[in-house]
C-alpha positions as CSV (number, residue, x, y, z in Angstrom):
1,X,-32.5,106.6,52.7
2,X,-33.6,104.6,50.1
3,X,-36.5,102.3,51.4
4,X,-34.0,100.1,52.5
5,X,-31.0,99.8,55.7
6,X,-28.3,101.3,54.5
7,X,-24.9,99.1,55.4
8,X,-21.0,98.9,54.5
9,X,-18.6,96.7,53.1
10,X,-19.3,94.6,56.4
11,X,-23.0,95.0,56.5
12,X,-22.7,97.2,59.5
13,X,-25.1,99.8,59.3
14,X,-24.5,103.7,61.2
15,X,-25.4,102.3,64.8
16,X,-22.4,100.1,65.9
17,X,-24.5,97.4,67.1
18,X,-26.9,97.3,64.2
19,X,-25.9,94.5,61.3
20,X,-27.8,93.5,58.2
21,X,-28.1,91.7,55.1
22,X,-30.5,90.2,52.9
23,X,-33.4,91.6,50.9
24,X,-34.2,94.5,53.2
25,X,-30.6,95.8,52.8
26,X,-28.7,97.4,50.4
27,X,-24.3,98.7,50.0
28,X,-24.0,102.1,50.3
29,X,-23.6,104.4,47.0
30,X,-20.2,105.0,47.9
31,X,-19.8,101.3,47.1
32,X,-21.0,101.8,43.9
33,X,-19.1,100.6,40.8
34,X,-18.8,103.3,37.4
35,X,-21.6,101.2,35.2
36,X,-22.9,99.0,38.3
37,X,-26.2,100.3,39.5
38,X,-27.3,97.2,41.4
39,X,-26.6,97.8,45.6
40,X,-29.3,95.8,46.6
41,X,-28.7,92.5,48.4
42,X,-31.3,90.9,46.8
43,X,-29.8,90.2,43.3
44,X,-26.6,88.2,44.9
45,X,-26.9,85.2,46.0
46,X,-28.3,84.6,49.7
47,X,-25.6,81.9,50.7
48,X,-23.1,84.1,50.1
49,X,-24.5,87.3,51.6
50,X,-24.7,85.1,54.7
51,X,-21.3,83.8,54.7
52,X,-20.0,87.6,54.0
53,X,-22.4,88.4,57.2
54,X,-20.8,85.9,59.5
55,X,-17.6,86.2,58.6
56,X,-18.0,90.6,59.2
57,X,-19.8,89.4,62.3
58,X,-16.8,86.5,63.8
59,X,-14.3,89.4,63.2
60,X,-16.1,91.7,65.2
61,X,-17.3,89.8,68.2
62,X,-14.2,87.4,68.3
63,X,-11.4,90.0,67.3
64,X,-8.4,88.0,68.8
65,X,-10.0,84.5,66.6
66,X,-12.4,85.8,64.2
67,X,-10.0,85.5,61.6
68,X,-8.8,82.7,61.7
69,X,-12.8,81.1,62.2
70,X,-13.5,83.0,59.0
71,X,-10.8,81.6,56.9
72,X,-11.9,78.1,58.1
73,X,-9.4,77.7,60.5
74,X,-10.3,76.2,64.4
């Protein structure tokens, strides 16, 4: 614990039902890049981080479409 939630390559945290992003979140180490120190969400940009989230969200509530929502599809 770092101050922060903790969350994974799909900003799902250790509780299942428990998502986040956005300045109170940071990637876990094991995400880390050799030379990269920055895991917190605050240095990328927001609009992003937010697509990222809905897009990890779509896939997991809507696993038959969620892909294909994602990827712009209808």
């Amino acid at each position: 614990y770092d101050g922060r939630l903790i969350v994974d390559h799909n900003f799902g945290s250790t509780d299942p039902a428990i998502y986040g992003a956005g300045s109170l979140c940071e990637f876990s180490r094991r995400f880390q890049r050799q030379n990269s120190r920055y895991l917190r969400h605050d240095g990328f940009n927001g609009r992003e981080v937010g697509a990222k989230l809905a897009s990890a969200l779509l896939k997991r509530l809507d696993p038959v479409n969620g892909d294909s929502v994602a990827a712009g599809g209808v």
